[in-house]
Wavefront OBJ file of the C-alpha trace (Angstrom):
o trace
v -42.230 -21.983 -31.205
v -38.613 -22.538 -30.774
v -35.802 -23.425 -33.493
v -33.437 -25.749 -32.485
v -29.680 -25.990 -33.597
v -27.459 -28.461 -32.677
v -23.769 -28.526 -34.061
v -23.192 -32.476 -33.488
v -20.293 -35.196 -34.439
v -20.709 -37.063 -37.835
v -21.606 -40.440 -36.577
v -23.590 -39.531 -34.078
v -26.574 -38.469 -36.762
v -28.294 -41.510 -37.667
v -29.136 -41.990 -33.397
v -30.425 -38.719 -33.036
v -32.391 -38.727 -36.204
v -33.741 -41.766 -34.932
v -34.880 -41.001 -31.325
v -36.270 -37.318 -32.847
v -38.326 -39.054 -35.200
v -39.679 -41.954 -32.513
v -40.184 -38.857 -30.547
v -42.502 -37.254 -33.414
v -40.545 -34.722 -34.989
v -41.258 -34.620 -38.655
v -38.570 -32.187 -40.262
v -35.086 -31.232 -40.242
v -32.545 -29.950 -42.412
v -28.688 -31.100 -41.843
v -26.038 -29.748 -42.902
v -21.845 -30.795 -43.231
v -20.219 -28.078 -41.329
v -16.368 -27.719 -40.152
v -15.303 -25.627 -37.193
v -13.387 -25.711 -33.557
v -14.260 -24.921 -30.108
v -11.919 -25.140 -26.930
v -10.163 -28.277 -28.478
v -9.021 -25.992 -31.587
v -8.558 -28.735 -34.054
v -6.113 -31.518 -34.041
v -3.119 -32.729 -36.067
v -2.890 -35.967 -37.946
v -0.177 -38.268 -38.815
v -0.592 -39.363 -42.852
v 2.680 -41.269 -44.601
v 4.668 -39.927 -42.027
v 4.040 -36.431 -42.570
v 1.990 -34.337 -39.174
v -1.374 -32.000 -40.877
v -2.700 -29.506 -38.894
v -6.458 -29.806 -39.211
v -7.880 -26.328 -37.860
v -11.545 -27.022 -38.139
v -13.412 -30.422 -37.682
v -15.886 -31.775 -39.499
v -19.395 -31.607 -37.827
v -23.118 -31.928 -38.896
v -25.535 -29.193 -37.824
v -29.050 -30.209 -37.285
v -31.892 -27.847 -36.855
v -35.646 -28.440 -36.484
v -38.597 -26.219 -35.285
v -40.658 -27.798 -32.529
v -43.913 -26.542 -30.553
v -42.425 -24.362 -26.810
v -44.027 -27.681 -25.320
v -41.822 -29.835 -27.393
v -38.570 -28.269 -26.907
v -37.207 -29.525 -23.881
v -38.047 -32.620 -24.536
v -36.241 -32.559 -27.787
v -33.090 -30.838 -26.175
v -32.874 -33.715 -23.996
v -33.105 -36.344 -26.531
v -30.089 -34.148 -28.794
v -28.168 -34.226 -25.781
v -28.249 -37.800 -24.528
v -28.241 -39.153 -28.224
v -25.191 -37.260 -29.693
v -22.975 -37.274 -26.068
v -19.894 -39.519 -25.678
v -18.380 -37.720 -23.140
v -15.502 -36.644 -24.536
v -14.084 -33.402 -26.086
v -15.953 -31.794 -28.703
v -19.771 -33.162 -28.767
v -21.020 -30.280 -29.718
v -23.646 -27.774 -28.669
v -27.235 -27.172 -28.886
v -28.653 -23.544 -29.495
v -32.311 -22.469 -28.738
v -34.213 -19.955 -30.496
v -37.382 -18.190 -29.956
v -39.244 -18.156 -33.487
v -41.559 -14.881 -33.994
v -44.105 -17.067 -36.981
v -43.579 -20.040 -39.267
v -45.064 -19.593 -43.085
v -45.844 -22.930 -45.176
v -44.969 -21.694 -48.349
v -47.593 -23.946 -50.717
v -50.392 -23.486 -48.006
v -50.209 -20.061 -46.575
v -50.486 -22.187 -43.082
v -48.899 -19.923 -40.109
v -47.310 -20.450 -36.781
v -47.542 -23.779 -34.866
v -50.009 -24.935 -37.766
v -46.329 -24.959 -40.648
v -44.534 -27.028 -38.368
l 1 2 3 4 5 6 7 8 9 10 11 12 13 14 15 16 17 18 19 20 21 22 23 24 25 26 27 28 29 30 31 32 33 34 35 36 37 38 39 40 41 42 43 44 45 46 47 48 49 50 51 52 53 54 55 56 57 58 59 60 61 62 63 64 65 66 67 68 69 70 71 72 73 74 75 76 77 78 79 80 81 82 83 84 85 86 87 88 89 90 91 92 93 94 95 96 97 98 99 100 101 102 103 104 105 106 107 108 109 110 111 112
């Protein structure tokens, strides 16, 4: 089983939550987030005044998918969320040891 992260602009949500789930994923958990990466924030002009924003609002998205699954949902993160310009984000991978359905018991692949 893999986890998968992906650190992903705002507005850019709603189109990958809609090609995961046509794809058959089931569950994720989102989160607001704010950070940088090479581009290191940005400043903004408001009533004249210049604001340094260090860290830029993102949304991180993680899901657990089947090792069969998991390129196939990297690919879909990755063409959804792109716009080909600075700061798209990035998608982590993680091998997951076992999965535990809390109400069932249910283990591995079976809790997804």
């Amino acid at each position: 089983m893999k986890k998968i992260e992906a650190i992903i602009k705002p507005f850019k949500l709603d189109e990958v939550k809609d090609a995961l789930n046509e794809a058959g994923i089931q569950g994720m958990t989102v989160t607001e987030v704010k950070g940088f990466g090479r581009q290191k924030g940005h400043v903004e002009l408001y009533r004249g005044a210049e604001y340094d924003i260090s860290f830029i609002p993102k949304v991180k998205l993680e899901t657990v998918v089947s090792d069969s699954m998991a390129d196939k949902v990297v690919a879909l993160i990755e063409a959804k969320a792109r716009t080909g310009k600075i700061g798209d984000g990035k998608i982590f991978v993680y091998t997951l040891e076992d999965v535990i359905r809390i109400r069932t018991g249910e283990r591995g692949e079976a809790a997804i």
